[in-house]
N, C-alpha and C positions, 0 to 999 in steps of 0.2 A: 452530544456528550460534552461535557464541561471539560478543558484541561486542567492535567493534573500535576500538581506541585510533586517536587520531589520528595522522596520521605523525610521524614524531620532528621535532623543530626544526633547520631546516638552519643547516652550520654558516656563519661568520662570510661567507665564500667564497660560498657558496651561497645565500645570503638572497636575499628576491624583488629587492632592487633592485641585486644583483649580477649576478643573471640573466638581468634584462628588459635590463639595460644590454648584456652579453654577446650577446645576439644582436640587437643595435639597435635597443631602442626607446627613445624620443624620454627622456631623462633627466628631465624634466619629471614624465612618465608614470609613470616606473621611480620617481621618487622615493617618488612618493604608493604605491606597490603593499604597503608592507609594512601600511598602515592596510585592505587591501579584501580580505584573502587568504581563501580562501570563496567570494567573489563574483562571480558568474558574469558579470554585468552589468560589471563592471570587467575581467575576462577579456577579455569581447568585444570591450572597448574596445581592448585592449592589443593581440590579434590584430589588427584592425581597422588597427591606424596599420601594424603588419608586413604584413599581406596586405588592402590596401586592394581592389586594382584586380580585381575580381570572382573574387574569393576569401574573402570572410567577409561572408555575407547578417545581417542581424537583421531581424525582425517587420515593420521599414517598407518593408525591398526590396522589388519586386514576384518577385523571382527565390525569392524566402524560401518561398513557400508550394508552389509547381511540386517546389521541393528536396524540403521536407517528405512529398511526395506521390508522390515514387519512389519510398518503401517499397511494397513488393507489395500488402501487406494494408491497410486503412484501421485496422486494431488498431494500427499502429505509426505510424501518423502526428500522435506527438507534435509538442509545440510549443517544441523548446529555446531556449536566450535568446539562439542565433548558432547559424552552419553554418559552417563553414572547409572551404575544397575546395584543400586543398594539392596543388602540380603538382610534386612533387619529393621526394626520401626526405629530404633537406635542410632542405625545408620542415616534415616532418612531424617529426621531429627538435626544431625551435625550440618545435613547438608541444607536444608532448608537456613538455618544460622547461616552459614557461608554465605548461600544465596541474597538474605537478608541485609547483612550486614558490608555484603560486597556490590548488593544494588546489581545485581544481575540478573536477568529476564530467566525464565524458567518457562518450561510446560510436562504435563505429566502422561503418561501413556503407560498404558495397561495390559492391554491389547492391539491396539491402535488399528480400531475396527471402525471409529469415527470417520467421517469424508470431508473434515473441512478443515483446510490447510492454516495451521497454525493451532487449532486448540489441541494438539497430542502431540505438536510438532513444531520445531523453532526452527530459526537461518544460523549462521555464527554469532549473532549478536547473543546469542542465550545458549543453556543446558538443557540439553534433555533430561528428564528423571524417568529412567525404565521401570518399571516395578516388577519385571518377568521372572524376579530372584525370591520375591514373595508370596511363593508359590504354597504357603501351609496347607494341609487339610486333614482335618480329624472330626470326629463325631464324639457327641456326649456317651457316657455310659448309660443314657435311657434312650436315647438316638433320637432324641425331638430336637435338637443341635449341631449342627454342621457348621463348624468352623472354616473359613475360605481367606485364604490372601488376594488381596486385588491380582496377582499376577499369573492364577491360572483361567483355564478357559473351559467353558461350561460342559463341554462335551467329558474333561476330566472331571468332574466337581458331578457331572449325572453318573456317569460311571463310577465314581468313589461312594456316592450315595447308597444308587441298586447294591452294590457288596454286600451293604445291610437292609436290604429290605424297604429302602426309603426312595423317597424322590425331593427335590426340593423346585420352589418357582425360580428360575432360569431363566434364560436366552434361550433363543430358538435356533439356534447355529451353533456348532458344535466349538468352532475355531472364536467365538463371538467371546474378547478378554469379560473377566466380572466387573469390575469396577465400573467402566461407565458407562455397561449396562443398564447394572444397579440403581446407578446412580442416575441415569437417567429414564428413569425407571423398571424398565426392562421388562417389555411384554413376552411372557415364555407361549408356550403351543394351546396352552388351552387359558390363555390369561382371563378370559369371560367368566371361567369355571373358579379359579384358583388367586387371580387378581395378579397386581404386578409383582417381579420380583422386589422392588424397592419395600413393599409392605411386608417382604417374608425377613427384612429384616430387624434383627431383637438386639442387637448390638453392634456399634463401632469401633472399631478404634483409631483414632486421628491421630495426626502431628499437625497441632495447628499452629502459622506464619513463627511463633515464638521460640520453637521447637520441644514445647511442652506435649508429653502425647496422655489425651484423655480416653477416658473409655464413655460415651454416652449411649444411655440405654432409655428405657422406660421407666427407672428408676434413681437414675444415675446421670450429670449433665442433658436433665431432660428438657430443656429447650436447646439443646446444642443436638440429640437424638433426633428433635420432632424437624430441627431445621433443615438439615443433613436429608432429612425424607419429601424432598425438593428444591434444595438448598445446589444442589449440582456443585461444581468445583468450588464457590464460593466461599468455604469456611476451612481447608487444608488441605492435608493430602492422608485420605484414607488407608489405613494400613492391615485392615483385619474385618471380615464381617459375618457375626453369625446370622446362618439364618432358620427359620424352624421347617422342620422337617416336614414329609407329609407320605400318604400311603398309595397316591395317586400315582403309582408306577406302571401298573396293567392300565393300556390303554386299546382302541378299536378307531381303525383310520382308513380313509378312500380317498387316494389321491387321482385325476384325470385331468386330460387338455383337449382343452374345445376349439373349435374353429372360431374364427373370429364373428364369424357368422351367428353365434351363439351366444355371443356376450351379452348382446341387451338382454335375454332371455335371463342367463345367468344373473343377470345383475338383476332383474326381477325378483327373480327369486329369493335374495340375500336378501334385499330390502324386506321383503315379506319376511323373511325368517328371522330379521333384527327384531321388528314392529310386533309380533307374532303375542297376540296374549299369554298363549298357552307353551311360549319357549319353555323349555327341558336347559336347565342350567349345568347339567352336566355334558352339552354341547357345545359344537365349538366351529366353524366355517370359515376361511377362508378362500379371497380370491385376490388372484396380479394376474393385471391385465399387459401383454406383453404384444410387439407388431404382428407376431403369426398367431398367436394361441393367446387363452386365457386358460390360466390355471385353476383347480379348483381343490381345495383340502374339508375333509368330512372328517370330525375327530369327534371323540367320544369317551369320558373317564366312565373307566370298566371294561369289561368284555363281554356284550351282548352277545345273545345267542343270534341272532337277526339282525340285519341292516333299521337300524333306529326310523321311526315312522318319522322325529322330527323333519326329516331329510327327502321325504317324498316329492315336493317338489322339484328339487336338484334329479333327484332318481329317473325323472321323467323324461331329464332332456337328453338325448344320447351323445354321451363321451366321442371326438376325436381319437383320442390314446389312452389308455387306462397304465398308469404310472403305479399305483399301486391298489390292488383290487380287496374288497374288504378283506380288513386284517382282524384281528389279533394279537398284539402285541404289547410293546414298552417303551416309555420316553425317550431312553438312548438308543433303540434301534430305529424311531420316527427321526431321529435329530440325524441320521446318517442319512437321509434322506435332505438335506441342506447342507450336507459337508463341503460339496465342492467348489461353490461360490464362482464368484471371477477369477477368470483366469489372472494369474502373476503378470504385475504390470499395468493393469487395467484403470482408469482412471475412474473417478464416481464425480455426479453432483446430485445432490439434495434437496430437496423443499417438502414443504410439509406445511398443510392447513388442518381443519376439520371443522364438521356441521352437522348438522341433525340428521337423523333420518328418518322420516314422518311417512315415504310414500316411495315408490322406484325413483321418481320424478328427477331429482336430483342426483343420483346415479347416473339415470339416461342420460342426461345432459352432459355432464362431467364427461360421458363415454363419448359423445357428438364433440366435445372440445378438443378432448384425446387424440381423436382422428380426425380434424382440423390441423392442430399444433401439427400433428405425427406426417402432416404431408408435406412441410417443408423442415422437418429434421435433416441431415444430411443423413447419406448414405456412411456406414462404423459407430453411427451411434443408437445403443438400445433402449427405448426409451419407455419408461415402464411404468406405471397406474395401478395403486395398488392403495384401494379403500380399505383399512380394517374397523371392519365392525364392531363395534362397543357395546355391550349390553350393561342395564343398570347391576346386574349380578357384580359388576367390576367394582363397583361402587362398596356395595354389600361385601366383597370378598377384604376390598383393605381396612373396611371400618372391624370387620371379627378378627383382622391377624393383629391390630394395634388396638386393641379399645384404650378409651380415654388416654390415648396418645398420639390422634390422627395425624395424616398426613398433612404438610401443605395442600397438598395441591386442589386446584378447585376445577373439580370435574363436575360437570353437571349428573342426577341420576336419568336422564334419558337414552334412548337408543341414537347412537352416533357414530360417525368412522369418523377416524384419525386417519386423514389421507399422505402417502407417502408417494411423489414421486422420484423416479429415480433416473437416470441417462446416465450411461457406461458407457467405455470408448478406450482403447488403444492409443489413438492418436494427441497426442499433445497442441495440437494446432488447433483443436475441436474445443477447447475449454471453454469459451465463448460461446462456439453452437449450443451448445451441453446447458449452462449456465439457461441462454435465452429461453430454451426451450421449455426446462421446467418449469422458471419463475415466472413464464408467459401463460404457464397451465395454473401455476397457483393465484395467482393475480386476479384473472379472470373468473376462476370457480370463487374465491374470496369477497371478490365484490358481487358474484350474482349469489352467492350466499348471504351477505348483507340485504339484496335489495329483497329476497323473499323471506327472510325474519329468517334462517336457519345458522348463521353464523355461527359457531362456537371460538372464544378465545383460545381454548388448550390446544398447546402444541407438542407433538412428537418430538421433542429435542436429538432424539437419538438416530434422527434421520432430518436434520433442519441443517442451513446453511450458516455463512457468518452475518448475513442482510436481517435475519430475522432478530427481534427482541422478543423472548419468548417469555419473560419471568410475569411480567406483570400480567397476563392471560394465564399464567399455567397455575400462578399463585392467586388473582386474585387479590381480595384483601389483606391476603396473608405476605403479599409480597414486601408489606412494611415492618412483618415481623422477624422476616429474613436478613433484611437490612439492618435492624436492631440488633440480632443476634451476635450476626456476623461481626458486626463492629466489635460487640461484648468479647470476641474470641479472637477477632484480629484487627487490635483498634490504628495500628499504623498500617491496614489495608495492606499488605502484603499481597493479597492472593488477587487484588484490583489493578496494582501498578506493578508488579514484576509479573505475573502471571501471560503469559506472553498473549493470550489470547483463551475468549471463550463467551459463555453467555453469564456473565459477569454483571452482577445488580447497578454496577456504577454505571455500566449503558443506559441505563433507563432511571435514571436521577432525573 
């Protein structure tokens, strides 16, 4: 990565104590700003007099450390020098200016469900920006519309849905923030069926580096829309997103866990059912493979009267534990079934590849390296294997939610997993173990995916670490039209050089 000059010197117009003045802070304040620009601690200050009244925590609130500790993982529970929890795209706007023109590091957090330390989360050198106060949600009066602020979380966003009759494409975890889900694309429960959530989105609304907030649609800042639909953090901070509704509510699910003893078997079967001519696109499988059990989910949009034939094979090998035995049901009562996640405290690391899938062949394999790596993990760390399966319907589902306004991103249409692995841990001494373990499992599946032609570029972002550069695979040729955009929308790079951390296109310059 090239380094990076500092931002140009704003002009006369622009200087910090034309700006702090401009959106009301105390002249006093604004005078002394041009002596402290850098400094995060004068920053906080200046937020501080704008958003007093429980909206900008530092170190001595007691509200400051509870904030800190909504990240998912204890990996990202930095200690920035203030938290601003803006209630308004208005608010987020003045603060971004401050940020801008005070030259102070920044990171954004939604949910802070991401595992990698620093992209939802800063040290003292920078501000956290929470969004958890942008919590909107309403529905159209024809209800093909759901309105959502980045700051709530999908378990309430399925539930506000159902009320009317709808469902929307989601995250698969209830506690799982929107935003950079969304935004990193966000595979919901039957994503094969329904496609990601990032494609069920029909509008934005941004504040972008300048503090101008647009609306981009499919008709409206429509390369700023198309960008945004793989563009990840790189073009502002999102403040609103519709997305379209759907009636895929009643669903039909089998959950069970199998001995470990069973997995090659299981992973047979997947493979078969990815490759499968005659796949049923209103199906949906998955499997995580974990050190005692392997997991296995059977979903289904509708309510068959019968256990769906596509699934005969899975049917055959007999269940360990049966988790839940065919249902009947709904999207929000399947997502209680992933409420509880990690326990509080838990630490995470990340990786993520993915590759074709032609044959079991490379499944097996994968599973032979798993339990390889898996015998010299230490003992407290979990460490977990978890291929999901891609069918070309994925492909199919985001080209009909956006026609002539496709995505970025560049997915191939074959059958393929995006593999995720994961290692959890307690232990803070283990971050290393954790770290080794994964990227010794992606490393390896990565190049023997090279050496037998199955490599895929596209990566899972929303379970990747900070070692990966993920744009130029996820995008593609498109990755130069991201770059172009971006610029068009934040040409003093704002979101490149204060943005404390993330997968940021100026990596991969």
């Amino acid at each position: 990565m090239k380094a990076q000059a500092p931002l140009p010197s704003p002009a006369p117009e622009d200087s910090p104590p034309s700006v702090l003045s401009s959106v009301g802070v105390d002249p006093s304040l604004a005078a002394q700003s041009s002596q402290h620009v850098g400094r995060s601690d004068f920053t906080c200050k200046v937020l501080d007099f704008l958003f007093h009244k429980n909206e900008t925590f530092t170190p001595s609130s007691p509200e400051y450390n509870p904030l800190v500790q909504e990240a998912y993982t204890k990996t990202c529970w930095l200690t920035p020098a203030c938290i601003v929890t803006p209630d308004t795209a208005q608010d987020v706007s003045k603060i971004i200016r401050i940020l801008q023109v005070l030259q102070t590091k920044f990171a954004i957090r939604s949910g802070g469900d991401g595992s990698v330390p620093g992209f939802n989360s800063i040290d003292n050198s920078g501000v956290l920006i929470a969004l958890q106060n942008l919590n909107k949600l309403s529905i159209s009066d024809d209800l093909k519309t759901l309105t959502t602020g980045p700051g709530n979380r999908w378990g309430d966003v399925y539930n506000f849905a159902s009320k009317s009759g709808k469902s929307i494409v989601g995250g698969r975890v209830p506690k799982v923030g929107v935003a950079g889900c969304l935004l990193g694309g966000c595979l919901t429960a039957f994503y094969n069926t329904v496609g990601q959530g990032l494609d069920s989105v029909s509008r934005f609304e941004i504040v972008l580096p300048d503090g101008s907030i647009k609306q981009a649609s499919a008709t409206s800042n429509t390369d700023l829309f198309r960008a945004l639909k793989g563009g990840l953090t790189n073009l502002g901070i999102v403040t609103e997103f519709d997305l379209l509704t759907n009636s895929y509510n009643n669903i039909y699910y089998e959950i069970y866990l199998y001995a470990p003893s069973s997995t090659p078997a299981l992973l047979t079967a997947y493979a078969n059912y990815l490759t499968s001519p005659t796949l049923d696109p209103k199906s949906q499988v998955s499997v995580q493979v974990q050190p005692t059990y392997t997991l296995l989910f059977l979903g289904y949009i509708g309510q068959p009267a019968s256990r769906p034939s596509i699934f005969s094979e899975f049917h055959a090998l007999p269940p360990q534990t049966t988790i839940a035995a065919p249902t009947n049901s709904t999207i929000p009562a399947l997502l209680e079934f992933n409420g509880a996640g990690n326990p509080a405290g838990t630490s995470t690391y990340t990786s993520a590849f993915s590759h074709k899938v032609t044959s079991p062949d490379f499944f097996l394999a994968s599973y032979a390296t798993y339990l390889s790596i898996l015998e010299t993990v230490p003992q407290g760390i979990t460490f977990t294997y978890q291929p999901q399966g891609v069918t070309p319907n994925l492909v199919d589902a985001a080209d009909a939610a956006s026609p002539g306004v496709p995505n970025l991103l560049n997915i191939e249409r074959t059958p393929q997993a995006w593999v995720d692995i994961f290692a959890a841990y307690q232990d803070s001494s283990q971050d290393a173990a954790a770290a080794k373990a994964a990227d010794d499992f992606v490393d390896r599946m990565t190049k023997k995916a090279n050496d037998e032609g199955v490599f895929l570029p596209f990566v899972d972002v929303n379970n990747g670490n900070e070692k990966l550069r993920p744009l130029r695979g996820r995008l593609g040729d498109n990755f130069d039209e991201l770059v172009r955009v971006a610029r068009k929308y934040d040409p003093r790079e704002v979101m490149q050089r204060l943005q404390n951390d993330g997968y940021k296109y100026s990596k991969e310059l």
